[in-house]
TORZA-845680 format. One line per 8 residues: number of its first residue (from 1); their letters; for each residue x, y, z of N, C-alpha, C. Coordinates in Angstrom, 3 decimals, decimal comma. Atoms other than C-alpha are relative to their C-alpha. Last residue first. Example, Ala and Ser with C-alpha at 12.3 -4.5 7.8 and 13.67 -1.06 7.14 Angstrom:
residues 2
2 = sa = -0,820 -1,190 -0,060 13,670 -1,060 7,140 -0,770 1,090 0,730 ~ 0,890 -1,190 0,000 12,300 -4,500 7,800 0,900 1,200 0,000
This chain:
residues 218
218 = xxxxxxxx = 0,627 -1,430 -0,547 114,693 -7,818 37,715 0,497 0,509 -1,317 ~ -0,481 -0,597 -0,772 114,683 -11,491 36,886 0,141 1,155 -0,561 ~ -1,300 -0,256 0,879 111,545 -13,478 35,944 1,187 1,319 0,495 ~ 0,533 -1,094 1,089 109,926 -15,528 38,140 0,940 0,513 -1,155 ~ -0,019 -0,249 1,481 110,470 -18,265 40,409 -0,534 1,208 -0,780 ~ 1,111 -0,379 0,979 110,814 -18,895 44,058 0,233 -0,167 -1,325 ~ 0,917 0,774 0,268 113,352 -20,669 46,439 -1,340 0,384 -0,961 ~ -0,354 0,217 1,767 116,077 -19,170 48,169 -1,778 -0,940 0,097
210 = xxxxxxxx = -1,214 0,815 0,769 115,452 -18,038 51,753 -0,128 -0,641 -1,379 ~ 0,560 1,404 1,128 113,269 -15,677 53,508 0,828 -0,237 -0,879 ~ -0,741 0,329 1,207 114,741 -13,335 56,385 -0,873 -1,207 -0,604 ~ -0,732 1,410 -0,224 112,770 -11,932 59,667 0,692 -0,080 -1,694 ~ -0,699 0,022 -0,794 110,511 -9,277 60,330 1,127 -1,023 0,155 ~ -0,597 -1,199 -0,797 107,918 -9,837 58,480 1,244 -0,521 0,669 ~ 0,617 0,236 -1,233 108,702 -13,321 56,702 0,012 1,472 0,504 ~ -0,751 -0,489 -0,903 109,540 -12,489 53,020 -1,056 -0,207 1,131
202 = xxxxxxxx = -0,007 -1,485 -0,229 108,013 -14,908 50,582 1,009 0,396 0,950 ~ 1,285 -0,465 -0,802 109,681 -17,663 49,588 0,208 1,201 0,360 ~ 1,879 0,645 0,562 111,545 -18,575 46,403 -0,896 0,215 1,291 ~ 0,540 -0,113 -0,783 115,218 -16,877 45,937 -1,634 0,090 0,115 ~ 1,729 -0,362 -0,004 116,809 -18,500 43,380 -0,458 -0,021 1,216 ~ 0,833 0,207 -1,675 120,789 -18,604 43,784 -1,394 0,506 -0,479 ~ 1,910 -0,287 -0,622 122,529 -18,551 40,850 -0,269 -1,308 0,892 ~ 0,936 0,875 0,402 126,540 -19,832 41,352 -1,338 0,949 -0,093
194 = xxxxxxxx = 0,262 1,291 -0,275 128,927 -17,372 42,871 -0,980 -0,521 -1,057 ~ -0,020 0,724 1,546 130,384 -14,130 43,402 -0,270 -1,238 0,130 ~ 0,207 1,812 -0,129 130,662 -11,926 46,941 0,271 0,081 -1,898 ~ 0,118 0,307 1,308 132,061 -8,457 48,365 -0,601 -1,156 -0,139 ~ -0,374 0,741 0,623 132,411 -6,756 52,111 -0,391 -0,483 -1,508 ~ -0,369 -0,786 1,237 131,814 -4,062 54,703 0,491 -1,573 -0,751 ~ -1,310 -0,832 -0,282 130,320 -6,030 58,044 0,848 0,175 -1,581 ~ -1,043 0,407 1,253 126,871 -7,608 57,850 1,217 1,475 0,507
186 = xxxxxxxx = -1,062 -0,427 -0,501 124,467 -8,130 60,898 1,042 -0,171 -1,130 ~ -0,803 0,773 -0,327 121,066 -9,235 59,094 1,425 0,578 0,442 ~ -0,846 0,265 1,117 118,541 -6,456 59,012 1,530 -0,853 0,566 ~ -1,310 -0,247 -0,247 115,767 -6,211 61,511 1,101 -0,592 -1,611 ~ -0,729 1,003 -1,138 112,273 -6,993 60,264 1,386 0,916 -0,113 ~ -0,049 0,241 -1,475 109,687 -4,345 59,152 1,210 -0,873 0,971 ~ -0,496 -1,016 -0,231 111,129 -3,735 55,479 -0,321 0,320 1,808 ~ 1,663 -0,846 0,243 110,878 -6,875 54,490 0,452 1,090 1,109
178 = xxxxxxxx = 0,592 -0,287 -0,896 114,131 -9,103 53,665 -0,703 1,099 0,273 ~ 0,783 -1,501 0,636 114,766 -10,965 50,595 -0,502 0,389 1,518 ~ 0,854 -0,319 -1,052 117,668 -13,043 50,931 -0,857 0,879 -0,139 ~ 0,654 -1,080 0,147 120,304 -14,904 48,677 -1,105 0,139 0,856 ~ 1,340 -0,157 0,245 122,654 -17,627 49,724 -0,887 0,850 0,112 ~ 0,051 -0,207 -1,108 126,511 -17,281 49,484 -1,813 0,031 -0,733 ~ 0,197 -1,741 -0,643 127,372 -18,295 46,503 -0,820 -0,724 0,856 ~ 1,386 -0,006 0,106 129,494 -21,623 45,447 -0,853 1,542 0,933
170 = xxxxxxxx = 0,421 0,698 -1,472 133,056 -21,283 44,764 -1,663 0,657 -0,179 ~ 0,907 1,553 0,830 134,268 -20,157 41,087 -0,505 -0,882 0,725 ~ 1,173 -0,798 1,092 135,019 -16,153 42,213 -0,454 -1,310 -0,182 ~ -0,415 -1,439 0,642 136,805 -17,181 45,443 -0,547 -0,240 -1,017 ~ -0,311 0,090 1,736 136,841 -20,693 46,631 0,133 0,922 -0,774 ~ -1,154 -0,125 -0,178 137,563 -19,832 50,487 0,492 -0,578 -1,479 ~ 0,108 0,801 1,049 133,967 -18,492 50,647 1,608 -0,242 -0,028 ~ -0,466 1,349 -0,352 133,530 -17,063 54,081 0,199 -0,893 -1,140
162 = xxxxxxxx = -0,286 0,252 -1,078 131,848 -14,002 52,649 0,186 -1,313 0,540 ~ 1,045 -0,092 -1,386 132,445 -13,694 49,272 -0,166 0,070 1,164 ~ 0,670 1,701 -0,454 134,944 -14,842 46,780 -1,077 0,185 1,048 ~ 0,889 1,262 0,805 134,549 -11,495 44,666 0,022 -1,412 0,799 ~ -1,017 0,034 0,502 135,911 -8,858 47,952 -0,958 -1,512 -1,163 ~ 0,387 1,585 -0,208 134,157 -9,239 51,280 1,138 -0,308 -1,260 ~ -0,691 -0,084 -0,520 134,818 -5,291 51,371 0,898 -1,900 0,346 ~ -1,451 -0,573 -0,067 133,016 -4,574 48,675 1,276 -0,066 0,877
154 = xxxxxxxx = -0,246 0,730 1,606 129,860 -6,885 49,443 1,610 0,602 -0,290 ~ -0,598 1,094 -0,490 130,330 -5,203 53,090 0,323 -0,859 -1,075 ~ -0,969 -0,018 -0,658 129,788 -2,023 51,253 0,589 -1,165 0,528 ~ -0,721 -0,073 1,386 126,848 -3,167 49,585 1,352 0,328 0,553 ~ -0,217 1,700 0,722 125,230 -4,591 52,516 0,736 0,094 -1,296 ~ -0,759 0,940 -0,996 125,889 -1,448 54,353 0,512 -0,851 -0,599 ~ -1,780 -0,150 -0,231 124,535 0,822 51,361 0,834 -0,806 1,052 ~ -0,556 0,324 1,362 121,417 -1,234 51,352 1,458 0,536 -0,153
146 = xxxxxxxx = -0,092 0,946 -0,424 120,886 -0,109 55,181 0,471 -1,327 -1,550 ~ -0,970 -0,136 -0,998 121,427 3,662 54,692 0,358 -1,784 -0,131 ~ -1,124 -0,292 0,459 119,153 3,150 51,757 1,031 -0,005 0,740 ~ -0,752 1,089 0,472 116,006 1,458 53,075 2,069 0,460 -0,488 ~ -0,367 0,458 -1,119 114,543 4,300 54,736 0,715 -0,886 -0,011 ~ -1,027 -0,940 -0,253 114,071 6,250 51,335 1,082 -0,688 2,001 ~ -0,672 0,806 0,941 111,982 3,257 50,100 1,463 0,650 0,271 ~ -0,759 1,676 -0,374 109,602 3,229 52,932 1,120 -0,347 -0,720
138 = xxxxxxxx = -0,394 0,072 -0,955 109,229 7,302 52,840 0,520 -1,663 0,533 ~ 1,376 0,223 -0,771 109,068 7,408 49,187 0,825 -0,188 1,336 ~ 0,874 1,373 0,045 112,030 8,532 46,926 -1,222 0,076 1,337 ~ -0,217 0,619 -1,162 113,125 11,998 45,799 -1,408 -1,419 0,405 ~ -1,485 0,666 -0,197 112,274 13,634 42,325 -0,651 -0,423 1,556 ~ -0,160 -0,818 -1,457 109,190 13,793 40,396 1,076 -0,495 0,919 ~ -0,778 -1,392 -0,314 107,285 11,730 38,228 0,583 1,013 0,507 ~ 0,406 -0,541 1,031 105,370 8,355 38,986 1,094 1,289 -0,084
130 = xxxxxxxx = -1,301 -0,253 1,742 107,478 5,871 39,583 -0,929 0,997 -0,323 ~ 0,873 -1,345 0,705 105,791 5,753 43,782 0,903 -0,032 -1,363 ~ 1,153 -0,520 -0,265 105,979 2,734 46,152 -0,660 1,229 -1,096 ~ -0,473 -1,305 -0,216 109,517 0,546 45,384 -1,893 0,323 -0,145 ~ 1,665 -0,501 1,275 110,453 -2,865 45,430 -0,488 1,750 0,296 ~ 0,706 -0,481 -1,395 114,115 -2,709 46,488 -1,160 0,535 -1,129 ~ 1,152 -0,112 1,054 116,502 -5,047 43,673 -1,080 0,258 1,668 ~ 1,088 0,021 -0,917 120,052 -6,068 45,244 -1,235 0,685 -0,619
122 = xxxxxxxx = 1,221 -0,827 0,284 122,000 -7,753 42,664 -0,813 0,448 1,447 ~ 1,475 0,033 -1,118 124,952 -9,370 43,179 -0,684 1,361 0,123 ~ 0,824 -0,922 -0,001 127,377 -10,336 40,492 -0,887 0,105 1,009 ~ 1,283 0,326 -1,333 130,560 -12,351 40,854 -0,624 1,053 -0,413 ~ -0,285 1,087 -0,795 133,522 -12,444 37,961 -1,864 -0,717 1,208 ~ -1,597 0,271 -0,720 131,636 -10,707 35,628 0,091 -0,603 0,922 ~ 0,696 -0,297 -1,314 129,228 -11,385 32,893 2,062 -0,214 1,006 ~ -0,577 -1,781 -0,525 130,523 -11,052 29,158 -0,223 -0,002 1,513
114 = xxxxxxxx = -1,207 0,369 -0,907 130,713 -14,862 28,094 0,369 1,594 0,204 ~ -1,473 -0,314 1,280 128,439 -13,521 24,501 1,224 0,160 1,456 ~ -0,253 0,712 1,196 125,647 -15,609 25,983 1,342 0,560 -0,246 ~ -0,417 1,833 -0,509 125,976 -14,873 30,025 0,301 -0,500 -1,879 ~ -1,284 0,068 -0,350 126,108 -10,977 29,078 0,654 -1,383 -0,141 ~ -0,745 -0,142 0,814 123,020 -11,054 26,979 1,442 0,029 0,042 ~ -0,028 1,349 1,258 121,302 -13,164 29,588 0,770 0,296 -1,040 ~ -0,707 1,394 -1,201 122,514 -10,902 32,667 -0,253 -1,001 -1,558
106 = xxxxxxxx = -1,173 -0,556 -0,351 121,331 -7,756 30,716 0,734 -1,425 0,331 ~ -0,308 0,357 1,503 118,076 -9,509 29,752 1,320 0,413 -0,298 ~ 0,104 1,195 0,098 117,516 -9,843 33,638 0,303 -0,142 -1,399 ~ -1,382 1,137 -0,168 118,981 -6,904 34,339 -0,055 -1,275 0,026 ~ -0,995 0,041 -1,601 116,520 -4,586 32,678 0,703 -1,095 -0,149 ~ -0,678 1,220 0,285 114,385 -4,780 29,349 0,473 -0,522 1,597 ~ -0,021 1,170 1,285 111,799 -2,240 30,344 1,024 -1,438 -0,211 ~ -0,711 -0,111 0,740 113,029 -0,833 33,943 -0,134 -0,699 -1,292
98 = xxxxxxxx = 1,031 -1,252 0,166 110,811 -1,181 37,386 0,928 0,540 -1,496 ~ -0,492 -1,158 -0,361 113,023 -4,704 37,317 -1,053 1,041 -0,291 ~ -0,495 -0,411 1,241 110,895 -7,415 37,904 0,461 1,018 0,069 ~ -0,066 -0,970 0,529 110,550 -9,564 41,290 0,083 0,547 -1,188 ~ 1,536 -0,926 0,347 109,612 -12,748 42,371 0,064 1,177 -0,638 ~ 0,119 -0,188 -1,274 113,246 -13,962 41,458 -1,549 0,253 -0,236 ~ 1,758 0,141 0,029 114,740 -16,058 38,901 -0,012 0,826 1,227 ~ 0,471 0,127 -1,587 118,870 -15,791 38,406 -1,589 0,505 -0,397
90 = xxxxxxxx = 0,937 -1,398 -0,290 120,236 -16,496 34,973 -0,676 -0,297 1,254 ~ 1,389 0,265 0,049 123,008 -19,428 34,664 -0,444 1,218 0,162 ~ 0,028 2,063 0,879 126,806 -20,484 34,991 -1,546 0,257 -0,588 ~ -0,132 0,276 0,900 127,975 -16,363 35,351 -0,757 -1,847 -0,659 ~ -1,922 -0,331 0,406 128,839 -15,971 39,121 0,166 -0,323 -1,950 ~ -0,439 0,474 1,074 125,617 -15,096 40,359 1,357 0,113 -0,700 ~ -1,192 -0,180 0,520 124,385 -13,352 43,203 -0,184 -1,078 -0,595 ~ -0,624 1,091 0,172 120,635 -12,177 44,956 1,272 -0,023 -1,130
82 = xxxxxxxx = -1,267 0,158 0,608 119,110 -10,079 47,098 0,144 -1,143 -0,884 ~ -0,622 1,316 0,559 115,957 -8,777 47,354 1,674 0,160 -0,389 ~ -1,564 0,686 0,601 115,266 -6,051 49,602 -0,017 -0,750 -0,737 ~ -0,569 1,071 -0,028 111,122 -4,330 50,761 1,464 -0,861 -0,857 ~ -1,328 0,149 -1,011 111,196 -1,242 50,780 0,659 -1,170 0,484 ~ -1,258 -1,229 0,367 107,898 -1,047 49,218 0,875 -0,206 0,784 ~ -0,869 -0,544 -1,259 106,375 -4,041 49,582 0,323 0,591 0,443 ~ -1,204 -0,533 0,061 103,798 -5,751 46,306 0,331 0,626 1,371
74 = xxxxxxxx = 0,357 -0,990 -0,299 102,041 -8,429 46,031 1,155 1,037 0,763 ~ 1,500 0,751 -0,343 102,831 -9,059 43,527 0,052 -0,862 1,185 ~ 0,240 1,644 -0,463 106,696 -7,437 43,028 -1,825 -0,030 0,135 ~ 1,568 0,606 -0,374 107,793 -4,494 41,180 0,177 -1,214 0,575 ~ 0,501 1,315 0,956 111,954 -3,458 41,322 -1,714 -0,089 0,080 ~ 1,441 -0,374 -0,233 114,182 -0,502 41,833 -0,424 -1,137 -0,548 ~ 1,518 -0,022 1,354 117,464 -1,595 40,938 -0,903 0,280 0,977 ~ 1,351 -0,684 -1,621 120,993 -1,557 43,388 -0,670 0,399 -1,372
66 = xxxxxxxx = 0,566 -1,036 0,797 124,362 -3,505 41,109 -1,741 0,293 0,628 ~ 1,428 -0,232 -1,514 126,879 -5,306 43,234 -0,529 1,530 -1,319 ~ 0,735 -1,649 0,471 129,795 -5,647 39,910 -1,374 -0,632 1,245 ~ 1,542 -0,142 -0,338 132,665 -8,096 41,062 -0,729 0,902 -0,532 ~ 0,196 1,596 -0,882 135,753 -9,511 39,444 -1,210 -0,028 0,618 ~ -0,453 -0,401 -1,602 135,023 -6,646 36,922 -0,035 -1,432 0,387 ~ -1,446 0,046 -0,317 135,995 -7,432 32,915 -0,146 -0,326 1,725 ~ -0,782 1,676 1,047 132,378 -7,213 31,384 1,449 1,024 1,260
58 = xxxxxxxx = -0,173 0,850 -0,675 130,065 -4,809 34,489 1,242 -0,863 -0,552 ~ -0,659 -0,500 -0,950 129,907 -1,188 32,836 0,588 -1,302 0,800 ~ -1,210 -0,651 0,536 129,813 -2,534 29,188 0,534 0,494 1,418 ~ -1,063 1,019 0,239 127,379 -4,997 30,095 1,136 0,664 -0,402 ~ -0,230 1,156 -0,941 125,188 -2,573 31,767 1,175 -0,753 0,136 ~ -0,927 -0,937 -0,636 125,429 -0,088 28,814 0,363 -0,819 1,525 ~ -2,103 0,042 0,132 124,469 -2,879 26,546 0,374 0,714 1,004 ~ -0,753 1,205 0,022 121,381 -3,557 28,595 1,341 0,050 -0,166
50 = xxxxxxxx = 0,228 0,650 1,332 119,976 -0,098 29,270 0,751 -1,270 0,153 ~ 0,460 1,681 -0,210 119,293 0,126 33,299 -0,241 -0,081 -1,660 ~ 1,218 -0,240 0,573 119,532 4,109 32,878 -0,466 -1,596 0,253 ~ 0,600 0,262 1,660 123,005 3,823 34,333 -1,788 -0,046 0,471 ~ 1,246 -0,163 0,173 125,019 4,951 37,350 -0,426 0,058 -1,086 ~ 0,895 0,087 1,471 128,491 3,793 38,420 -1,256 0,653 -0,196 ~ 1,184 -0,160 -0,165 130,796 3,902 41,276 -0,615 0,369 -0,901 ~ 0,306 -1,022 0,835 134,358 2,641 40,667 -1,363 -0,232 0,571
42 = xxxxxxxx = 1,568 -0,084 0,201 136,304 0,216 43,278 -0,737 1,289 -0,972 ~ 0,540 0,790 1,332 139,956 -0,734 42,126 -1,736 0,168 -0,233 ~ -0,677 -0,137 1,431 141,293 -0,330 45,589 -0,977 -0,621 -1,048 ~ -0,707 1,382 0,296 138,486 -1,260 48,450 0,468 0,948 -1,160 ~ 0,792 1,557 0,602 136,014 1,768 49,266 1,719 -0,636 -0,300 ~ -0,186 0,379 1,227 137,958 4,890 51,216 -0,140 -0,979 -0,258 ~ -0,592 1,605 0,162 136,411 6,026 54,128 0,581 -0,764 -0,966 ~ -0,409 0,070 -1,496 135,871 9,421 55,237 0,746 -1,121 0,053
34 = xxxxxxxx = -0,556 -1,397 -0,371 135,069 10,890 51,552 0,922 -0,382 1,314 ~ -0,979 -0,046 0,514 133,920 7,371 50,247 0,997 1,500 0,839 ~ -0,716 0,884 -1,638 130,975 7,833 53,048 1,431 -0,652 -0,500 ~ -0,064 -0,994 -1,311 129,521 10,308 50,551 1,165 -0,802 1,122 ~ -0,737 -0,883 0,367 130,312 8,149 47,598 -0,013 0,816 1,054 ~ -1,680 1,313 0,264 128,579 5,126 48,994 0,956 1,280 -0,471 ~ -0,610 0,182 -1,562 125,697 7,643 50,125 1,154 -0,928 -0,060 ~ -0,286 -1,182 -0,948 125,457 8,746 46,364 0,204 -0,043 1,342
26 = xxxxxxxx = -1,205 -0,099 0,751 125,644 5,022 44,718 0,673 1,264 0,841 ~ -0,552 0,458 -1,001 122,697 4,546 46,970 1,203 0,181 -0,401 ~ -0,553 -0,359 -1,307 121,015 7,123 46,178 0,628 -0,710 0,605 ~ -0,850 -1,335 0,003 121,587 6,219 42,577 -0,086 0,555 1,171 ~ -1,242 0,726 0,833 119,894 2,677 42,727 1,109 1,544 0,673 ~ -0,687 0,708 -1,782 117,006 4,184 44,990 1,319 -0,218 -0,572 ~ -1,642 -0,559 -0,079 116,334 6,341 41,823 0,735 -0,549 1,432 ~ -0,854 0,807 1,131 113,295 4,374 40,432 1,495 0,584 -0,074
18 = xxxxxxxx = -0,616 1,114 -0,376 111,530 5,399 43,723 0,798 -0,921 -1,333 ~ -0,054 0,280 -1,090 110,850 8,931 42,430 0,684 -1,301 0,769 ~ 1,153 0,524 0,023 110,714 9,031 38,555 -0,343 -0,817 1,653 ~ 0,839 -0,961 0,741 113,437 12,057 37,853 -1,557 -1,285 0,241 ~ 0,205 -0,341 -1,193 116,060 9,516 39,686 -0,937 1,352 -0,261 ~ 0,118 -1,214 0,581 116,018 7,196 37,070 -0,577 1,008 0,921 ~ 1,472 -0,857 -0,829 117,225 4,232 38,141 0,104 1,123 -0,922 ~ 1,183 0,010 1,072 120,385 1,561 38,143 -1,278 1,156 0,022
10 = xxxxxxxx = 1,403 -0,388 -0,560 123,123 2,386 40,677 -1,006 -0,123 -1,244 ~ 0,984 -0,666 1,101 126,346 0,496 39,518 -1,682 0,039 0,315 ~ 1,060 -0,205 -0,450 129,159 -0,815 41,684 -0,978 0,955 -0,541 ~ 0,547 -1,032 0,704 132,129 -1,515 39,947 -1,554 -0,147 1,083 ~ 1,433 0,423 -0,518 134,856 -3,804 41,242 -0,718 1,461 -0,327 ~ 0,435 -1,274 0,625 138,623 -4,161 38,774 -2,079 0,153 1,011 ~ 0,215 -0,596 1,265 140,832 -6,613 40,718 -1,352 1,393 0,141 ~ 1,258 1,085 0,321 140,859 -8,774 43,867 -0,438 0,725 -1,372
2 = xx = 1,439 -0,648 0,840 144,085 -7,645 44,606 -0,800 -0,823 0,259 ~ 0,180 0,630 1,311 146,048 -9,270 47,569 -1,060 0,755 -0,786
């Protein structure tokens, strides 16, 4: 069965060190395209994190999984956030995008003029060095293999998610921010879409923290 048009879009600027995690990850998803071919219908993206261009790469898809560089207080490097949205609302996190406007004003200008797509999920990796200069930091560069997984499995999961048997208008799967010491949750190639999910406590070393903070999103 289709699941339609899915876009996956690296945010960053890969000229300001850890503000190009987005785009390495787009690049090991394309590498491992070569052996493996992503889900029909999948496109791989990379933007500047302007707004319109956002909403122009995401309006129509059943899913868009979109990888940001982000700040947090106190801050992680390498540390994950996830989180999805299926359009009803704007998602809060500790985080901000490392990106003037970013995907939090992206996500609001989409949600007003009914542009957001089917399912969105954001992953957003706080990051150690923007200053000038290519390739990322050693905590942020370690993260990528393991962000491409979870994005892959997002793609493979398909817009209703994992175990969701409501498909794009069923409730999301619950978001996770996990720290760059703990193990990473066992995920197998797949997609999601859903409801905001606010993810509000910290990250436990080594372990997963579950919905529940506030701020503004990335």
């Amino acid at each position: 069965m289709s699941v339609g048009r899915i876009v996956v879009i690296g945010v960053g600027n890969e000229f300001r060190h850890d503000d190009g995690v987005g785009w390495a990850v787009t690049a090991r998803l394309a590498e491992r395209a070569a052996a493996r071919p992503l889900p029909p219908g999948t496109v791989l993206e990379n933007c500047d994190g302007d707004p319109a261009r956002l909403l122009g790469l995401w309006e129509d898809a059943a899913l868009a999984v979109v990888v940001d560089a982000a700040h947090a207080r106190p801050p992680h490097p390498g540390r994950v956030h996830r989180l999805t949205l299926d359009g009803t609302g704007t998602a809060r996190t500790t985080t901000t995008s490392s990106h003037g406007l970013g995907l939090g004003d992206a996500v609001e200008l989409s949600r007003v003029l009914d542009r957001l797509p089917g399912r969105l999920v954001v992953y957003a990796v706080e990051g150690a060095d923007r200053s000038q200069g290519r390739g990322l930091s050693a905590a942020v560069a370690a993260r990528v293999e393991e962000v491409a997984d979870s994005v892959e499995a997002d793609l493979r999961h398909g817009p209703g998610g994992p175990g969701d048997a409501h498909g794009p208008a069923g409730p999301a799967a619950p978001d996770d921010t996990r720290h760059p010491a703990g193990p990473a949750a066992p995920r197998k190639p797949t997609g999601a879409g859903g409801r905001v999910v606010r993810p509000d406590s910290p990250a436990r070393p080594g372990g997963v923290a579950r919905p529940g903070g506030k701020g503004a999103p990335s």
